[in-house]
DSSP file (Angstrom, degrees, kcal/mol; ACC not computed):
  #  RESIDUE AA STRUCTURE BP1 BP2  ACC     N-H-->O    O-->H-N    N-H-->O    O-->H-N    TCO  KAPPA ALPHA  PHI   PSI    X-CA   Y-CA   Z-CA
    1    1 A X              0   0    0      0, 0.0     2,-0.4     0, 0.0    14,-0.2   0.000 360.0 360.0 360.0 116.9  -25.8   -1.3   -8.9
    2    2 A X  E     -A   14   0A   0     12,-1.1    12,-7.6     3,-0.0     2,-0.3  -1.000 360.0-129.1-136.1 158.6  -28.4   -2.2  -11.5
    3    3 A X  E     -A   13   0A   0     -2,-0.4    10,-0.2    10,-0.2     3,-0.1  -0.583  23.7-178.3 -76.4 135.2  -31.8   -2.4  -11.9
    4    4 A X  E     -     0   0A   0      8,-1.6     2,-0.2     1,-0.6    -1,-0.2   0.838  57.3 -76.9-112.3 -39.0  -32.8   -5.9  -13.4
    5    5 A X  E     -     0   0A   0      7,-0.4     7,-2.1     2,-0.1     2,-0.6  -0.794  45.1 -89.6 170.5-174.6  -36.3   -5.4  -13.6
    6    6 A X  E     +A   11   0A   0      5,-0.2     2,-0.3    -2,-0.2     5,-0.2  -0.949  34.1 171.4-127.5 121.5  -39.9   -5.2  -11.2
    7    7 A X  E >  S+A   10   0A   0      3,-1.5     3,-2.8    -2,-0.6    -2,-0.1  -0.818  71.7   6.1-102.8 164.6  -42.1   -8.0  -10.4
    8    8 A X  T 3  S-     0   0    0     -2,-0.3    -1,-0.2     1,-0.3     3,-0.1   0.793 126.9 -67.8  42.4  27.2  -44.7   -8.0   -8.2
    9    9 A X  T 3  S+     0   0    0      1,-0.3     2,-0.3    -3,-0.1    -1,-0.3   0.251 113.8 109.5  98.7 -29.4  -44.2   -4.3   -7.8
   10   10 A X  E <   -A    7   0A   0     -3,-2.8    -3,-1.5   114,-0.1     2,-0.5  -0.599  66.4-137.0 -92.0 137.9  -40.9   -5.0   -6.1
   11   11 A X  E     -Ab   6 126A   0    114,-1.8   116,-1.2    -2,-0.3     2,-0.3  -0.809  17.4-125.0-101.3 171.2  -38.0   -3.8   -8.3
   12   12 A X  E     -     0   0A   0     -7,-2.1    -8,-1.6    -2,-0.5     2,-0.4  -0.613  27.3-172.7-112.4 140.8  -35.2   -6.0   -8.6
   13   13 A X  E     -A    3   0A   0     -2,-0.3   116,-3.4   -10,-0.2     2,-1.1  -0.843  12.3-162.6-154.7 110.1  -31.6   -5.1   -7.9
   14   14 A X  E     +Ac   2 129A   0    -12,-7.6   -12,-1.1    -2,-0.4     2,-0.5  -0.673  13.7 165.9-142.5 145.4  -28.0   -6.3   -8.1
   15   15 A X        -     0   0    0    114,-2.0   116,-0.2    -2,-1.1     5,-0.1  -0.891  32.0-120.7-133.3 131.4  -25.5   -5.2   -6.7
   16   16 A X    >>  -     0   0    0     -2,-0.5     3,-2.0     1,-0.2     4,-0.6  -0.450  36.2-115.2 -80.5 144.5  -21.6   -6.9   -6.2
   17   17 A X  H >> S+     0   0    0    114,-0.4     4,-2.4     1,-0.3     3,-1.2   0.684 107.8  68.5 -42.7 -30.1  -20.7   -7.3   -2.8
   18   18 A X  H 34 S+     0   0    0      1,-0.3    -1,-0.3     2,-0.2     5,-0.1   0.722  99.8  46.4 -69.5 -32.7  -18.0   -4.9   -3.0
   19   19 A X  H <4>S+     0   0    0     -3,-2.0     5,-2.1     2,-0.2    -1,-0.3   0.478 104.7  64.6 -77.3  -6.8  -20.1   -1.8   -3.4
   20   20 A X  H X<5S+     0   0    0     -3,-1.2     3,-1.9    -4,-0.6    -2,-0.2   0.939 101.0  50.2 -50.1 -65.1  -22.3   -3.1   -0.7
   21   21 A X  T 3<5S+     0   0    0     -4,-2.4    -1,-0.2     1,-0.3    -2,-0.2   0.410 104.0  59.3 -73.8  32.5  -19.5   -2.7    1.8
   22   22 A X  T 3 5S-     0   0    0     -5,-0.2    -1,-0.3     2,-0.2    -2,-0.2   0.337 128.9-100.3-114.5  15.9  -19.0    0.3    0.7
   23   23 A X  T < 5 +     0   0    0     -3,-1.9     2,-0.7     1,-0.3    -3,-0.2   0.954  66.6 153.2  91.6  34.8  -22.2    1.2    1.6
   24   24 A X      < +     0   0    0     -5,-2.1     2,-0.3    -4,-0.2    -1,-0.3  -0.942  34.7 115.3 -76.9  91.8  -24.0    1.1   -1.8
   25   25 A X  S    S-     0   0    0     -2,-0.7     5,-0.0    -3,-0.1    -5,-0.0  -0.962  71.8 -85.2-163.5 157.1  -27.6    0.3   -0.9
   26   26 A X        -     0   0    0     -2,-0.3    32,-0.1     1,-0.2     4,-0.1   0.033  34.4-137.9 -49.9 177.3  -31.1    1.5   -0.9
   27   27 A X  S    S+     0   0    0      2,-0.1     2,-0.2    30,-0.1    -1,-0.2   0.490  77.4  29.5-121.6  -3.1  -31.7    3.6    2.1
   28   28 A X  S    S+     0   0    0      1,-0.6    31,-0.1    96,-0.1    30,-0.0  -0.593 106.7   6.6-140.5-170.7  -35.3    2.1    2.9
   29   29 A X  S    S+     0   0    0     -2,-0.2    -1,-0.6    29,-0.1    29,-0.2   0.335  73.9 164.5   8.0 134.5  -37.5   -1.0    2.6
   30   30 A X        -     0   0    0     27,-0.4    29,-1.6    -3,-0.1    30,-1.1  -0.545  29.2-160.1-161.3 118.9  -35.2   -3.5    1.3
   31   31 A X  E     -de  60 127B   0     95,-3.6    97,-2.8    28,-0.2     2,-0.5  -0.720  19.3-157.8 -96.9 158.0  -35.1   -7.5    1.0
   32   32 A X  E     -de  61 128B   0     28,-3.0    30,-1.4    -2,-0.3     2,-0.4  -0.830  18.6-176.6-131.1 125.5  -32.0   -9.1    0.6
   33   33 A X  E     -d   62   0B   0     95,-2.7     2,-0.5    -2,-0.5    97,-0.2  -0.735  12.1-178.7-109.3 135.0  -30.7  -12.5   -0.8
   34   34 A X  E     -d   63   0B   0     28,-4.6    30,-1.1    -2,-0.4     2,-0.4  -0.726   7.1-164.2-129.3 102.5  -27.4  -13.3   -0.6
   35   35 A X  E     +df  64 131B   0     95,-1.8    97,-1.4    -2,-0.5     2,-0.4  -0.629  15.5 161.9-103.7 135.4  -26.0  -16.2   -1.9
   36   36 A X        +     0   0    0     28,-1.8    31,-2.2    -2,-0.4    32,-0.2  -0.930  14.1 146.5-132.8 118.4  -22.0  -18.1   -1.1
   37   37 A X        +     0   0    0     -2,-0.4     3,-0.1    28,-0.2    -1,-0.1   0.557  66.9  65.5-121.6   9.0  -21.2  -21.9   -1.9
   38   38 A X  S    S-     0   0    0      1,-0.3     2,-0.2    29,-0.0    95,-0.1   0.820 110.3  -9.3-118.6 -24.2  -17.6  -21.5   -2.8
   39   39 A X  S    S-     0   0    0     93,-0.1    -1,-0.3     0, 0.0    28,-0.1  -0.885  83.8 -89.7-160.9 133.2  -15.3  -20.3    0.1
   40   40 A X        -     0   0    0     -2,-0.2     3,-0.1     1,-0.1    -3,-0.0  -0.185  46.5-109.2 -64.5 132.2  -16.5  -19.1    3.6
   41   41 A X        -     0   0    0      1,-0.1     2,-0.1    26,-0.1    -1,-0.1  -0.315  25.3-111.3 -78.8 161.2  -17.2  -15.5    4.0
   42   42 A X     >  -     0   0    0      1,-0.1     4,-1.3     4,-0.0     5,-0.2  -0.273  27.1-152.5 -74.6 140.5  -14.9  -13.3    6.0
   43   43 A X  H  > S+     0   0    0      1,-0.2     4,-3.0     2,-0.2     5,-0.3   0.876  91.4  65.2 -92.5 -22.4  -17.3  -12.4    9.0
   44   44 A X  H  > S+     0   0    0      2,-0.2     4,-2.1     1,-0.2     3,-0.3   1.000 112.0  42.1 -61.6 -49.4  -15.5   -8.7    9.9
   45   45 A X  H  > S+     0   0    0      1,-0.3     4,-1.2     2,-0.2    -2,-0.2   0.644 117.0  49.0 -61.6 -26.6  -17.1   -7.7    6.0
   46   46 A X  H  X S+     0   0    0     -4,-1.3     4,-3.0     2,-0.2     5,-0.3   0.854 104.7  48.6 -73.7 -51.1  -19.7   -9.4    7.0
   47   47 A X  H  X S+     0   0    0     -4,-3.0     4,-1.6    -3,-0.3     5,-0.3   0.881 114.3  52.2 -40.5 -61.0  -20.2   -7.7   10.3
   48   48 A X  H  X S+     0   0    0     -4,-2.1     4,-2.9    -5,-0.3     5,-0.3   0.993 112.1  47.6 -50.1 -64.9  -19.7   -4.2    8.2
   49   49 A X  H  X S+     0   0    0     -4,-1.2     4,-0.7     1,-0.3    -2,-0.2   0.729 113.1  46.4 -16.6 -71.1  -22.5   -5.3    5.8
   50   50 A X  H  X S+     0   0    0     -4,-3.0     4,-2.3     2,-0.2    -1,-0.3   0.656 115.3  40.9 -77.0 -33.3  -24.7   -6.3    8.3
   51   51 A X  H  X S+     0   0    0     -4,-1.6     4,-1.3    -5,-0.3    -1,-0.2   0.914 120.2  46.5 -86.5 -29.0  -24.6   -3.1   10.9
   52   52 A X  H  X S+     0   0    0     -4,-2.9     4,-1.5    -5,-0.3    -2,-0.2   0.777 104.8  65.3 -92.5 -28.8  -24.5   -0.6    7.7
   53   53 A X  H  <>S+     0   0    0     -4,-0.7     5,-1.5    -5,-0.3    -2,-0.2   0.932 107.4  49.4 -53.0 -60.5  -27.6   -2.9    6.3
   54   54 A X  H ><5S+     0   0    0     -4,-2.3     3,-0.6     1,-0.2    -2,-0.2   0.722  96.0  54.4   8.4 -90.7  -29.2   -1.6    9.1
   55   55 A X  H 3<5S+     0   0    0     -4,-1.3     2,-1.2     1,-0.2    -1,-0.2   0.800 106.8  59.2 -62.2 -33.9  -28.8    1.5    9.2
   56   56 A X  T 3<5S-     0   0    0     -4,-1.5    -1,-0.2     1,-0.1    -2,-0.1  -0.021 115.3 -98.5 -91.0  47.9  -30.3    1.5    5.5
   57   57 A X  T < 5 -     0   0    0     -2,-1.2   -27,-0.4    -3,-0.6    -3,-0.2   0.457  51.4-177.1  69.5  -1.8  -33.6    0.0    6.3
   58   58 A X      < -     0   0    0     -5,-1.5   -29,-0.1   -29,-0.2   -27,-0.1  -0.045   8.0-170.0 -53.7 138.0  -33.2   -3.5    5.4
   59   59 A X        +     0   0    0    -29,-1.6    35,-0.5     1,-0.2    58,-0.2   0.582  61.0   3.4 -98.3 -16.9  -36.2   -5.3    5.9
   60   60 A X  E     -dg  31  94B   0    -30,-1.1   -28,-3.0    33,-0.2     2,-0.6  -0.522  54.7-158.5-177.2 113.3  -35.3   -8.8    5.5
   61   61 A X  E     -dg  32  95B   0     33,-1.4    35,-0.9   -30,-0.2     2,-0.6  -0.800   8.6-176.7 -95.9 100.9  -32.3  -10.8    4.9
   62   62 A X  E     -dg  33  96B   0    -30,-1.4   -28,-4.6    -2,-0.6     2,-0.7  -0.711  14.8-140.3-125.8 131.2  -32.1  -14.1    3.6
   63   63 A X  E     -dg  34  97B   0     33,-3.2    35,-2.4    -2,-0.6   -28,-0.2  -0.831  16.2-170.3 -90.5 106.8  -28.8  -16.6    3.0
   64   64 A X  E     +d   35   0B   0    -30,-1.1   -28,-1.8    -2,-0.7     3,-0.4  -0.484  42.0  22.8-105.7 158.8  -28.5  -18.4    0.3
   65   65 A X  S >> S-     0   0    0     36,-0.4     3,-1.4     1,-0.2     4,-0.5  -0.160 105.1 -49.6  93.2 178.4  -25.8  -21.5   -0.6
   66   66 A X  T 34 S+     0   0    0      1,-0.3    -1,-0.2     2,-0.1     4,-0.2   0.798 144.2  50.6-115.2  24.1  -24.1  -23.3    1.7
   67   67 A X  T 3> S+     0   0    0    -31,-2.2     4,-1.7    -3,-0.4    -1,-0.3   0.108  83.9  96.2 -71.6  12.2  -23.0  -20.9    3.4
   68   68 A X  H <> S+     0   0    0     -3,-1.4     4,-3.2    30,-0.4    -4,-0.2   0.974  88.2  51.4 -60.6 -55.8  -26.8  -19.2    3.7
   69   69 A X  H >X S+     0   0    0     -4,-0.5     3,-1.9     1,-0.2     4,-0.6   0.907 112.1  45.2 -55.3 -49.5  -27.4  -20.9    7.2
   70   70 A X  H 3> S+     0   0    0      1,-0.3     4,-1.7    -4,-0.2    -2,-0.2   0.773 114.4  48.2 -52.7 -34.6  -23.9  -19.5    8.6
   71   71 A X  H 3X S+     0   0    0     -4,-1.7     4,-2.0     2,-0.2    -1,-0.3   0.896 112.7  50.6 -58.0 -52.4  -24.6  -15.7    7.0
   72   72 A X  H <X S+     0   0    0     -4,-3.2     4,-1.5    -3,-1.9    -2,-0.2   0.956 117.5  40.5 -43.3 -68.9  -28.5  -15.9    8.8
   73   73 A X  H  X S+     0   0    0     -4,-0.6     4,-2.0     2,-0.2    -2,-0.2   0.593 114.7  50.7 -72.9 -14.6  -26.8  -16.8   12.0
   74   74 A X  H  X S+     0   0    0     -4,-1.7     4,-1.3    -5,-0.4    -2,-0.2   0.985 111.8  46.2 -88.6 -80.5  -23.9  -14.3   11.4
   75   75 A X  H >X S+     0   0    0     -4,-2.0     3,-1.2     1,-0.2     4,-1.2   0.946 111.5  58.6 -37.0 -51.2  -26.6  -11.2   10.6
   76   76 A X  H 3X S+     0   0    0     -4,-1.5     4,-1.0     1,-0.3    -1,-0.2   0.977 108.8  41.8 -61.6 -45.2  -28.6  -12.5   14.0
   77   77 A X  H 3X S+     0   0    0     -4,-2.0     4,-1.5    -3,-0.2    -1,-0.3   0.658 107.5  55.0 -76.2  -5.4  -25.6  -12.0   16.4
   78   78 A X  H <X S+     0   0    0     -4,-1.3     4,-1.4    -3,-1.2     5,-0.4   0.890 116.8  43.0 -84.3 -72.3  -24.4   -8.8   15.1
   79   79 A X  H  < S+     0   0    0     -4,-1.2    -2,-0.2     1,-0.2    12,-0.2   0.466 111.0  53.0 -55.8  -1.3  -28.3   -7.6   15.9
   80   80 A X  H >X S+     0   0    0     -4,-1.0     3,-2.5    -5,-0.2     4,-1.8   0.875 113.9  41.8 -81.6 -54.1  -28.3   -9.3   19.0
   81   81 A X  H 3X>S+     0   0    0     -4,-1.5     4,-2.2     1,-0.2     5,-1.5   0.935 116.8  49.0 -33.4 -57.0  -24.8   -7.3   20.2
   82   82 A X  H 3<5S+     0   0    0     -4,-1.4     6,-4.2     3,-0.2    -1,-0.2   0.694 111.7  44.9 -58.9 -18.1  -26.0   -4.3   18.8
   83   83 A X  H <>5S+     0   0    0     -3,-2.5     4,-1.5    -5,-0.4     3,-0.3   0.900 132.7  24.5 -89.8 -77.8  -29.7   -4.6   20.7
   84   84 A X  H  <5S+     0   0    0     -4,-1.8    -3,-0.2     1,-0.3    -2,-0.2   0.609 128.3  36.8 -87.6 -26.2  -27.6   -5.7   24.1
   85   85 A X  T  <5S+     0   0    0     -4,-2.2    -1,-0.3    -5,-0.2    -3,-0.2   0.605 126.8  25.5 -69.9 -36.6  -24.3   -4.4   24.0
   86   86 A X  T  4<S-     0   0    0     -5,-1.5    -2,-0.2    -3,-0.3    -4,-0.1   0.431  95.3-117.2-115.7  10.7  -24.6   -1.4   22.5
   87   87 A X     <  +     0   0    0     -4,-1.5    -4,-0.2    -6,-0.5    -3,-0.1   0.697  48.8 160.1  85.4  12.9  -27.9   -0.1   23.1
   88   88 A X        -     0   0    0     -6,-4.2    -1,-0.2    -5,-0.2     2,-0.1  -0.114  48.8-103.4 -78.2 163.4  -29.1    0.1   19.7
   89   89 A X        -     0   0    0      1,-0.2    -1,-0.1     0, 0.0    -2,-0.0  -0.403  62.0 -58.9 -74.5 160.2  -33.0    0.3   19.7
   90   90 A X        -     0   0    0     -2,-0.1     2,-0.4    -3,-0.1    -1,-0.2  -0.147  52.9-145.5 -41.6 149.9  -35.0   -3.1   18.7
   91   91 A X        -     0   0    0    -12,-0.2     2,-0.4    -3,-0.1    -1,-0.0  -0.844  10.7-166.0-117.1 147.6  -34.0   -4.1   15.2
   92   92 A X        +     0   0    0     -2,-0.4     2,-0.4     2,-0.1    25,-0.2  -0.893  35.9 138.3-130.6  89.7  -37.0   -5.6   13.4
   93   93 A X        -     0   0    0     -2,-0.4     2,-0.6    23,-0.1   -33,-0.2  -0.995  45.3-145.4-150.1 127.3  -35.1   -7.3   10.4
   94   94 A X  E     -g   60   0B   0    -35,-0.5   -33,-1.4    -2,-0.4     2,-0.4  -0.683  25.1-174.8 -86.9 123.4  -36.6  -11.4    9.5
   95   95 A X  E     -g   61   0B   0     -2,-0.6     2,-0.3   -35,-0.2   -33,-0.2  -1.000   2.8-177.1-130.7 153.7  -33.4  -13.0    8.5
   96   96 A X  E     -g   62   0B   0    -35,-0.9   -33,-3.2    -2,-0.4     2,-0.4  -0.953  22.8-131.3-151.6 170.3  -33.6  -17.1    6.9
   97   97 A X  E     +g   63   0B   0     -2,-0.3     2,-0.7   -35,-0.2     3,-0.2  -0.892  18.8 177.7-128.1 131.2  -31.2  -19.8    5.6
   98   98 A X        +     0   0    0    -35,-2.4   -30,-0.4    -2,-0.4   -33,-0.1  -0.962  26.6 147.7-132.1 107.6  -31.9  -21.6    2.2
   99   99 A X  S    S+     0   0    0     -2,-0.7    -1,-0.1   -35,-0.2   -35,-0.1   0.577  70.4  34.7-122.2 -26.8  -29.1  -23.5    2.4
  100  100 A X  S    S+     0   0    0     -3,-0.2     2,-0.3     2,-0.0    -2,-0.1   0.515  98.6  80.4 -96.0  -3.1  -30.6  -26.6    0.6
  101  101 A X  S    S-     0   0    0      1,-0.2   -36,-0.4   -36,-0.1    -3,-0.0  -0.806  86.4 -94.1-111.5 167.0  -33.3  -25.1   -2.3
  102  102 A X     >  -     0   0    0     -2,-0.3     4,-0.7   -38,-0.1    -1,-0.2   0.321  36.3-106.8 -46.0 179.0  -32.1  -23.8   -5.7
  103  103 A X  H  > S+     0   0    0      2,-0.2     4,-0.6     3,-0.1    -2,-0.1   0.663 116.2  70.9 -93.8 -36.8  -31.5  -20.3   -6.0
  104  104 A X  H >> S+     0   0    0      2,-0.2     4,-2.8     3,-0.2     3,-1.6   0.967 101.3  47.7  -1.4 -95.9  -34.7  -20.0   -8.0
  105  105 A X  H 3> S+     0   0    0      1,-0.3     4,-1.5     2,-0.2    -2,-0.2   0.817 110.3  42.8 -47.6 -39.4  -36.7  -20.7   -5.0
  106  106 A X  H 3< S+     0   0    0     -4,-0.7    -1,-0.3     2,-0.2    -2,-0.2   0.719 111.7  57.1 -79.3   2.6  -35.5  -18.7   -2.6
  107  107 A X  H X< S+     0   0    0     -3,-1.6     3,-1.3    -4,-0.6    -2,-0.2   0.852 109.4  52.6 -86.4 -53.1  -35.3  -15.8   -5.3
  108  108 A X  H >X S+     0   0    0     -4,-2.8     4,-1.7     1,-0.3     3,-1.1   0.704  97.1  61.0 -76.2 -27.8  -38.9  -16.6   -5.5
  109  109 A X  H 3X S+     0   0    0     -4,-1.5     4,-1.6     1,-0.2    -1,-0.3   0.575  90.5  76.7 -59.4 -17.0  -39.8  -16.3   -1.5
  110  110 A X  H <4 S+     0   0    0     -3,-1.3    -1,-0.2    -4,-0.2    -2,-0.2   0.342 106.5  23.7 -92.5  16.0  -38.7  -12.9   -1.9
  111  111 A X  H <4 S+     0   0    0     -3,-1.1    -2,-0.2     2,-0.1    -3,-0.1   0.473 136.9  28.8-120.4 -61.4  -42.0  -11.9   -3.6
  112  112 A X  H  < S+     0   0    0     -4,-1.7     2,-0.4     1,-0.2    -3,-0.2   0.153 124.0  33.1-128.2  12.3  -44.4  -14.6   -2.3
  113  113 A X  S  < S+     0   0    0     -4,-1.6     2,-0.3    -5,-0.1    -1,-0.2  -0.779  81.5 133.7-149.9 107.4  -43.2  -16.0    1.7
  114  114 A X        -     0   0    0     -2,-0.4     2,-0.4    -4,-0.1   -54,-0.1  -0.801  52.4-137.2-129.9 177.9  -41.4  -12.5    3.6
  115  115 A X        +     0   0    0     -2,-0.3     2,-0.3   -56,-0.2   -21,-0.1  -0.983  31.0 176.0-119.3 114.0  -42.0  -11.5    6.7
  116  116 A X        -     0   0    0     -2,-0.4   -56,-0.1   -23,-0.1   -23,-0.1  -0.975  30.6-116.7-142.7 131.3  -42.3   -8.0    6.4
  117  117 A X    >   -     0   0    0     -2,-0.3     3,-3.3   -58,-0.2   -58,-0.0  -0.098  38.0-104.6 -91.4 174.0  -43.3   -5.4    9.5
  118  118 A X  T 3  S+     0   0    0      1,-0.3    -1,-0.2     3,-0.0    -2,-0.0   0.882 117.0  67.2 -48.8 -21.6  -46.8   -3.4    9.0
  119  119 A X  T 3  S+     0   0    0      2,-0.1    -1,-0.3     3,-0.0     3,-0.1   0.871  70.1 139.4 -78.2 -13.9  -44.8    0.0    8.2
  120  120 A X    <   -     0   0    0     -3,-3.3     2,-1.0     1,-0.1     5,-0.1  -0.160  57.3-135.7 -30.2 105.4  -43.4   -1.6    4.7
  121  121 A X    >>  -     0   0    0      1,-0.2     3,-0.6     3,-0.1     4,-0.6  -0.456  26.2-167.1-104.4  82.2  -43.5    1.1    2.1
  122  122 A X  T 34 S+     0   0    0     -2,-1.0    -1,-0.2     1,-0.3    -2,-0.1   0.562  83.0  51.9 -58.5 -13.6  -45.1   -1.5   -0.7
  123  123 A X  T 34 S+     0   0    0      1,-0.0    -1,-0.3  -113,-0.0    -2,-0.1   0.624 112.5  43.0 -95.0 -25.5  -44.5    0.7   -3.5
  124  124 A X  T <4 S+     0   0    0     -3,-0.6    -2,-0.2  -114,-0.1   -96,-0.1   0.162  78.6 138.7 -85.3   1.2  -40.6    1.3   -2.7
  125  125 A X     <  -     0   0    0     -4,-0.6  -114,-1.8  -116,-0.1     2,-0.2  -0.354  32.8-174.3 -94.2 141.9  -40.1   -1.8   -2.0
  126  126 A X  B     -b   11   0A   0   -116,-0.2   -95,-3.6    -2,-0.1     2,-0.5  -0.824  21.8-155.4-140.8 159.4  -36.5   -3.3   -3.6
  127  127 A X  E     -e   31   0B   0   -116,-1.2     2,-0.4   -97,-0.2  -114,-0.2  -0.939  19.7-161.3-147.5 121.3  -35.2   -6.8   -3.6
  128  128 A X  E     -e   32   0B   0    -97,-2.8   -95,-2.7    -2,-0.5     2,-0.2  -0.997  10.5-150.5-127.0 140.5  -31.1   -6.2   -3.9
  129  129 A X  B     +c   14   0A   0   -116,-3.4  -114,-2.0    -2,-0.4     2,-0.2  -0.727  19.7 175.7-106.7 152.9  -29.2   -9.7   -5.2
  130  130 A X        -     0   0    0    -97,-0.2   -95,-1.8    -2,-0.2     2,-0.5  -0.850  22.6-160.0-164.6 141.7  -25.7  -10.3   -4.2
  131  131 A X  B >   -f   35   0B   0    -97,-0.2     3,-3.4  -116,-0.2  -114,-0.4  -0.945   6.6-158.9-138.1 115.3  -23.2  -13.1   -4.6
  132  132 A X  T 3  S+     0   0    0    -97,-1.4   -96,-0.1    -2,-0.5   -93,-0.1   0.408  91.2  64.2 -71.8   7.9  -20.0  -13.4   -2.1
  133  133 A X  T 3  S-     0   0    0    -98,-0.4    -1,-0.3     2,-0.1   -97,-0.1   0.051 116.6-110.3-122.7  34.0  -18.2  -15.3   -4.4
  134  134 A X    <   +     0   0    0     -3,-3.4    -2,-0.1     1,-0.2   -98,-0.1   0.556  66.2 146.9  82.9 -26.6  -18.0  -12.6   -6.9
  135  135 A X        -     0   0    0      1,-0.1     2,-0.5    -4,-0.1    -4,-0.2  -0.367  46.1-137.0 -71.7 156.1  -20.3  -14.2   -9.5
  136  136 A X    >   +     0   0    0      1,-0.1     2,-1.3    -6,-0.1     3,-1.1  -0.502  30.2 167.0-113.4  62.3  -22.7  -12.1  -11.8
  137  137 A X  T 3>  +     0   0    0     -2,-0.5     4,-0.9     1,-0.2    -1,-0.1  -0.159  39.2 117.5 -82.6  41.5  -26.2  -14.0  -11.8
  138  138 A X  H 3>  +     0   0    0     -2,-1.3     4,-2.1     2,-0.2     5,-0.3   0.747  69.5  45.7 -51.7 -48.4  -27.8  -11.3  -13.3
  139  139 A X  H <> S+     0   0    0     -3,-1.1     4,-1.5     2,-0.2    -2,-0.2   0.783 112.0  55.1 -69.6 -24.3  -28.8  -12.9  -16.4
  140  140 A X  H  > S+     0   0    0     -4,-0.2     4,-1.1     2,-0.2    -1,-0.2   0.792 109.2  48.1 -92.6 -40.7  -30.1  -15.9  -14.3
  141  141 A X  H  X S+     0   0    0     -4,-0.9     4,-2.0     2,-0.2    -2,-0.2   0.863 112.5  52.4 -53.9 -47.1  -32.3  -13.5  -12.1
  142  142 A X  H  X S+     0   0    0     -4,-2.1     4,-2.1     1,-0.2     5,-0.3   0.993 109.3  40.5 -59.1 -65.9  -33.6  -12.0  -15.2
  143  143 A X  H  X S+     0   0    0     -4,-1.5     4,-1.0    -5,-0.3     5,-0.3   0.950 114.1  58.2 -65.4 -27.0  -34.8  -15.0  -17.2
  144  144 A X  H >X S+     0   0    0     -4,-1.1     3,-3.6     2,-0.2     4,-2.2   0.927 109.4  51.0 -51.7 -64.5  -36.5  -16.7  -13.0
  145  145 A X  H >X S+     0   0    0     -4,-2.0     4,-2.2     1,-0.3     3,-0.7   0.817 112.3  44.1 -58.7 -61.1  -38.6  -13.1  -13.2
  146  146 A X  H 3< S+     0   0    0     -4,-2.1    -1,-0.3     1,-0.3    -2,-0.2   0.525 115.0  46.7 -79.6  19.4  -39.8  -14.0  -16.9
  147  147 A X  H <<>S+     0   0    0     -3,-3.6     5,-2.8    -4,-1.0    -1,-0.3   0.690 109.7  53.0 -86.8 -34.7  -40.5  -17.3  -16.0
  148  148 A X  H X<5S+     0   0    0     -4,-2.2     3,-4.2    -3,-0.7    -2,-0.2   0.994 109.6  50.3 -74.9 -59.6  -42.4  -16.2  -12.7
  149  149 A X  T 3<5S+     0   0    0     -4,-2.2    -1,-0.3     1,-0.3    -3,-0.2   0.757 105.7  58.7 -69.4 -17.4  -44.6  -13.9  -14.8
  150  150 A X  T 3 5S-     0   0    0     -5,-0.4    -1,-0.3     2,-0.1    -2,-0.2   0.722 127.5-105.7 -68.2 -21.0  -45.2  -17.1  -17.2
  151  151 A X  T < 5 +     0   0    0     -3,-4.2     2,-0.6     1,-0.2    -3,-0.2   0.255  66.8 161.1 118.9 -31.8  -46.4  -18.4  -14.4
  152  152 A X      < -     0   0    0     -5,-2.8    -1,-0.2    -4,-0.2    -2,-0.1  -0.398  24.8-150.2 -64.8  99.7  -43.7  -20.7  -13.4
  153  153 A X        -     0   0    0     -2,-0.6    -1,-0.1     2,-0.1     2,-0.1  -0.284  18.5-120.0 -78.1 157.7  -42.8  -22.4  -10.2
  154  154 A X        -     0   0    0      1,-0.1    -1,-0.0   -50,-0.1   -10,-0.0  -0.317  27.3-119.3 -67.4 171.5  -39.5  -23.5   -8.8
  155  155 A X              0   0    0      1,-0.3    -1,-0.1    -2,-0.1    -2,-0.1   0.696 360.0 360.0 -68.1 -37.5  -39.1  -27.4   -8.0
  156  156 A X              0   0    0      0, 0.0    -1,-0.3     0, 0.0    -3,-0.0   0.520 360.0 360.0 -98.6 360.0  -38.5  -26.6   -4.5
């Protein structure tokens, strides 16, 4: 897990999938982008991810690549089972699918378009990056964030 840097207040966070499932994540407020174009993710890991995401406060989850939409729809059915099947209490978690803009742009919806509910701890608030195929686009998050403080928008 490292810290990449804070914009907008939010600090920035990235963390390889593999310490996610083990349950490496913030315990509150949290957005998350997750991005896969290269081979379809396994949906039990996913499933773990998603229920343990949960539990740690995630506040919004957003799928990137082209797998993004199937990962959106994949997070919605675990929280619908878990709301009707098992009794869990309402889950209030905004999940979206960027399955067509850059990575840039949806990196950049995670300061300026969330959905986020009124109790959102705005000062704690953490943005964790992740890539299911294993890639390290750390350095690529780092130079978007000094380009958004330059001012710069994505295309998309």
């Amino acid at each position: 897990m490292n810290e990449i840097d804070t914009y907008q207040g939010r600090k920035v966070i990235w963390i390889n999938y593999n310490e996610l499932l083990e349950g490496k994540m913030p315990e509150s407020d949290w957005i998350c982008l997750m991005t896969s174009s290269e081979s379809k993710p396994n949906s039990d890991k996913f499933d773990r991810f998603t229920r343990d995401a949960i539990k740690n406060g995630i506040l919004e989850f957003k799928g990137h690549g082209e797998f993004g939409e199937l990962l959106h729809d994949w997070f919605d059915e675990t929280m619908v089972i878990m709301e009707t099947m098992e009794n869990h209490s309402e889950i209030d978690v905004m999940t979206t699918w960027h399955n067509n803009e850059s990575l840039a742009d949806t990196f950049w919806q995670c300061f300026f378009a969330t959905c986020l509910p009124e109790t959102t701890k705005y000062d704690k608030l953490k943005i964790v990056c992740t890539d299911l195929d294993g890639k390290d686009r750390e350095n690529e998050l780092e130079n978007y964030l000094k380009r958004f403080a330059q001012g710069w928008l994505p295309k998309n």
